[in-house]
C-alpha positions in Angstrom: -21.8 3.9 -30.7 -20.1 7.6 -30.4 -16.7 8.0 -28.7 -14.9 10.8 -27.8 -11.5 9.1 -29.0 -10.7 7.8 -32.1 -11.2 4.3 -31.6 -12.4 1.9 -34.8 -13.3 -1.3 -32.8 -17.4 -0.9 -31.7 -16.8 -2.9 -28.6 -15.9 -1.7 -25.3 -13.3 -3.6 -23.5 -10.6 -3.7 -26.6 -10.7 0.3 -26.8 -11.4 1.4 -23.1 -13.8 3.7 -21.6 -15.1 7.1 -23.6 -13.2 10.2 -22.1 -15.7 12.2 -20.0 -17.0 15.0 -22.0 -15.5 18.6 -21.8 -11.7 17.2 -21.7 -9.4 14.8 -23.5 -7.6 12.0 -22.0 -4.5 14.3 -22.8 -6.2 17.4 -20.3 -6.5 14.6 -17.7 -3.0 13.6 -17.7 -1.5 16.9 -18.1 -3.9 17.8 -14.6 -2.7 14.2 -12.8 1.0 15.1 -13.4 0.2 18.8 -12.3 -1.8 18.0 -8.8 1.4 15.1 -8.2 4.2 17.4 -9.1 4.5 18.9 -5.8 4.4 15.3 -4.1 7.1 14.1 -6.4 9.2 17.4 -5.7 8.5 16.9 -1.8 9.8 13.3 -1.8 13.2 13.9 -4.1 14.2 16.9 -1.9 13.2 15.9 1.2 12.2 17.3 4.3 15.2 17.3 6.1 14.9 20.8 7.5 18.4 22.5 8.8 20.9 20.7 10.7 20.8 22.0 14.2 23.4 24.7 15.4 23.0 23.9 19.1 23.9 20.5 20.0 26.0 19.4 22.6 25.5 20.0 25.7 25.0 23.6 27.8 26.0 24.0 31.4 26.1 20.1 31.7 22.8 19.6 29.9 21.6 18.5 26.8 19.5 21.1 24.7 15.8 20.8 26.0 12.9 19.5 23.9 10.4 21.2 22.3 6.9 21.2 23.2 5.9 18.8 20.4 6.3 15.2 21.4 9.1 14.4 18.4 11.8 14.0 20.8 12.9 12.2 23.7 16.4 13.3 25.8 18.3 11.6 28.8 18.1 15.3 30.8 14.2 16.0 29.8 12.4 16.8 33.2 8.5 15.9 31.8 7.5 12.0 31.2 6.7 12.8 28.0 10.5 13.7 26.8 12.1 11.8 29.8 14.3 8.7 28.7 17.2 6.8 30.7 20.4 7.6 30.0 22.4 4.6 29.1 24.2 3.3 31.7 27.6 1.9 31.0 29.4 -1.2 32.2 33.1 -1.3 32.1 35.9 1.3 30.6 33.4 4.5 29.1 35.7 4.6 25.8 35.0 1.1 25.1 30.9 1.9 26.0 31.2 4.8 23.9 33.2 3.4 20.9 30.5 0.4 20.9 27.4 3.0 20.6 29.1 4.7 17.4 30.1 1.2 15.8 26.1 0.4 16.6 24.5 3.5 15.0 27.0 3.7 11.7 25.5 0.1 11.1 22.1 1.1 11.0 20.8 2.2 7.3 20.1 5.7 6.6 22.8 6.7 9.2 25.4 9.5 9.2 27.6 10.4 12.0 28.0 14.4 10.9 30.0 15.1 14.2 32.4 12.6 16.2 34.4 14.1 19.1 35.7 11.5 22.0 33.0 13.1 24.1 30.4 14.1 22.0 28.3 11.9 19.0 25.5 13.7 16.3 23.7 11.2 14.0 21.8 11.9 11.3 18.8 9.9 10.3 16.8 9.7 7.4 13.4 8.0 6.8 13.2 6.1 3.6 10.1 7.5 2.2 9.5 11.6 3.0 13.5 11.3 4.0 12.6 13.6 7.5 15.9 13.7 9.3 16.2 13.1 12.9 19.3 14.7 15.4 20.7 11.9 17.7 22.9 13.4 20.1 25.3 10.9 22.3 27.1 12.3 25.0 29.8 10.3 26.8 29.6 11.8 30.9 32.6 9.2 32.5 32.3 10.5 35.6 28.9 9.3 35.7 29.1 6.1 33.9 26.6 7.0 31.4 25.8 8.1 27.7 23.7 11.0 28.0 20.8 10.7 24.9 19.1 13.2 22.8 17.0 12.2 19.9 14.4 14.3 18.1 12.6 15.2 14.8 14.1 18.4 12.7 10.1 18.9 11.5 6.9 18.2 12.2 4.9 17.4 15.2 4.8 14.0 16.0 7.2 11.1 15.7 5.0 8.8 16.3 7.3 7.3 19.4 10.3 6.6 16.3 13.1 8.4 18.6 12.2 6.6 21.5 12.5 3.1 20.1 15.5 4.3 18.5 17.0 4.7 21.7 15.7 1.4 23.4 17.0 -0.3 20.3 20.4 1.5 20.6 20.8 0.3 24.7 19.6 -3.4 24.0 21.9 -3.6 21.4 24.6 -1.9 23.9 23.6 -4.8 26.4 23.5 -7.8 24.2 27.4 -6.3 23.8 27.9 -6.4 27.4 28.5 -2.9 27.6 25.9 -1.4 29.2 22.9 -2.0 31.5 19.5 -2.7 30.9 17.0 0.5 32.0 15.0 0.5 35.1 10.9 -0.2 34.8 9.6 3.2 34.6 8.1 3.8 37.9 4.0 4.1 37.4 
C-alpha cells in the first residue's frame, strides 16, 4: 500500500486517510486557517459599526428610521417601523427610573448616555457582537416613554428590536408602571 505520509502501520484506520495528491496535510491546514482568518477577525472585532451622533430627539421627534426594516420607533409613521410608545402609570420619574433599572439588567447592555429625560442603550449580540441603539425618551406631559430601537448595520433584524421593546413594556407592567399596548388595529 503507498501513502503519501509517512505512516508505518499497513492498515487504514490506525494511520488515517492518504493526503489527496498535489498537497500535504500541512498545505491544507495552512489554506483552512487562511479561508477562516477573516471569520475569526470578524467575530473578535465585531461589527458594531459607529455609535450614532444623532440621538435624541429633533423638534419633538425621535430620529426617523431607515428604509431597512432593522428598526422600530414610537414616532415612526409606516407599519413597518410603527411601535407604541410606552404608556406610563403613576409619577413618570418612577416609570422612567424603572425602564433604566430593566435594561442595565439585561446581558450585553450598556447605558452610554443617561440624562433625567433622555436614555441610549447599547446592545450587543453574543456571536457577530452587531450593536443595536435603544433610545428612551421620557415625554411627562404625555405620560409616555417615547421608543427608538434599531440596528447600527445590516439590513434586517429579523424583528430583534421589536421584541426588545415588547419585552421592555411587559416587564414595565408586571412592575405596575406602565400599561399594556393596544391590539394593533388590522
Amino acid at each position: 500500500m503507498v501513502r503519501s505520509h509517512a505512516c508505518t502501520n499497513t492498515q487504514e484506520q490506525d494511520c488515517g486517510p492518504a493526503a489527496p495528491s498535489g498537497r500535504s496535510a500541512v498545505g491544507r491546514l495552512r489554506g483552512s486557517a487562511l479561508a477562516v482568518a477573516p471569520l475569526i477577525a470578524l467575530m473578535l472585532l465585531g461589527c458594531s459599526g459607529t455609535r450614532p451622533q444623532d440621538l435624541g430627539e429633533v423638534a419633538g421627534k425621535l430620529r426617523a428610521c431607515p428604509g431597512s426594516p432593522n428598526c422600530v420607533s414610537s414616532d415612526a409613521t409606516d407599519d413597518e417601523h410603527r411601535i407604541a410608545a410606552i404608556e406610563i402609570v403613576g409619577p413618570p420619574e418612577l416609570a422612567f427610573a424603572a425602564a433604566r433599572r430593566i435594561v442595565s439588567e439585561w446581558p450585553r447592555s450598556e447605558i452610554v448616555h443617561d440624562e433625567p429625560l433622555v436614555m441610549h442603550v447599547e446592545f450587543t449580540s453574543t456571536l457577530m457582537r452587531f450593536v443595536d441603539d435603544l433610545e428612551l425618551v421620557l415625554r411627562p406631559q404625555r405620560g409616555e416613554i417615547a421608543v427608538r430601537s434599531a440596528s447600527r448595520v445590516g439590513y434586517s433584524d429579523m424583528g430583534v428590536n421589536r421584541r426588545r421593546l415588547e419585552k421592555l413594556r411587559e416587564a414595565m407592567v408586571q412592575e405596575g408602571v406602565a400599561r399594556a399596548a393596544e391590539p394593533a388595529a388590522s
